[in-house]
N, C-alpha and C positions, 0 to 999 in steps of 0.2 A: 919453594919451601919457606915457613915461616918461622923467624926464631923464636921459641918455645912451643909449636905445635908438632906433635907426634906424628910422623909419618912412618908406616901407616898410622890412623888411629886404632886407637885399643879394642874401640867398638864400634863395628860401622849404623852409620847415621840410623836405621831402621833397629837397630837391636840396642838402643838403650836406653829403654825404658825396662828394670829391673823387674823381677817374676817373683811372685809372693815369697817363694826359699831363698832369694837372694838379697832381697827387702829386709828378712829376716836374720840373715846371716851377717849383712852392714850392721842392721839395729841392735844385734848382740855386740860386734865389736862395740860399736860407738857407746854402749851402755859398760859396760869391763872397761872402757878407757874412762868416762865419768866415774866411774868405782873407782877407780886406782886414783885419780888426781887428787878425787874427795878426801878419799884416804889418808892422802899425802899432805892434803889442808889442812885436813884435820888434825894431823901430827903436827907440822909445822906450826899451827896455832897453838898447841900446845890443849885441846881439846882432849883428846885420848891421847895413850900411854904408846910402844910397842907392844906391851903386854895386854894391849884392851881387848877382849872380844868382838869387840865392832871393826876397830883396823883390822886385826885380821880376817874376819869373814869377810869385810868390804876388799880385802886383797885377793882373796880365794877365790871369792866367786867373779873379780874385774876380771883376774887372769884366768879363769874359762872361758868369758866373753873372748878374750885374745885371742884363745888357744882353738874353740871353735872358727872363729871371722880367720887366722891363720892359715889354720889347715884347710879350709874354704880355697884359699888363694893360693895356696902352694910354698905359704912363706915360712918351711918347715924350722929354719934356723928361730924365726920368733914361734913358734907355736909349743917348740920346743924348749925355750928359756919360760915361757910361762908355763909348759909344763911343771917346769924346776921350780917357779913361781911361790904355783899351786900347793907343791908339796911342803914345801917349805912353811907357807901361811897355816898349811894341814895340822904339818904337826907341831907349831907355833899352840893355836887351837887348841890338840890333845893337853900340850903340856898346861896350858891354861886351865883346863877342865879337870884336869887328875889333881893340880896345885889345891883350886877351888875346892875338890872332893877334900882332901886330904886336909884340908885348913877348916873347913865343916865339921868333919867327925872327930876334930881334937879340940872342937871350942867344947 
């Protein structure tokens, strides 16, 4: 045995080359993870607000990426926090669009 090689491995040598659902299931994670980072740059830089409509749909839609590639693998404790993510950015969003409304109809 080698130190840092898996034994067993995860997948043996003839099954790992990934299958179109599974392809697709990486490319959602990996895509919710570039959302979320983006996100996070972009706040950081000071680009958008908390309050922006972009950071939060760029958070909403990263953390389904998660939440789908997650529950894929069985890593319910994260699929679950971006659950919480999700909701959270959701109704970040509503409050954003009701403010919007309401600041429209009193100009």
């Amino acid at each position: 045995m080698f130190p840092g090689r898996r034994d067993p491995p995860l997948r043996p040598p003839e099954a790992r080359r990934l299958s179109p659902l599974e392809f697709a299931i990486e490319g959602t994670g990996w895509a919710g993870a570039l959302l979320i980072l983006s996100a996070y740059l972009l706040l950081s830089m000071e680009k958008v607000t908390g309050q922006s409509p972009l950071y939060q749909g760029m958070n909403v839609v990263g953390a389904a990426g998660f939440v789908v590639n997650g529950w894929w693998h069985g890593a319910i404790p994260s699929a679950s926090l971006n659950v919480i993510w999700m909701l959270i950015g959701a109704i970040a969003l509503l409050r954003i669009a009701r403010r919007r409304r309401t600041e429209g109809v009193s100009s």
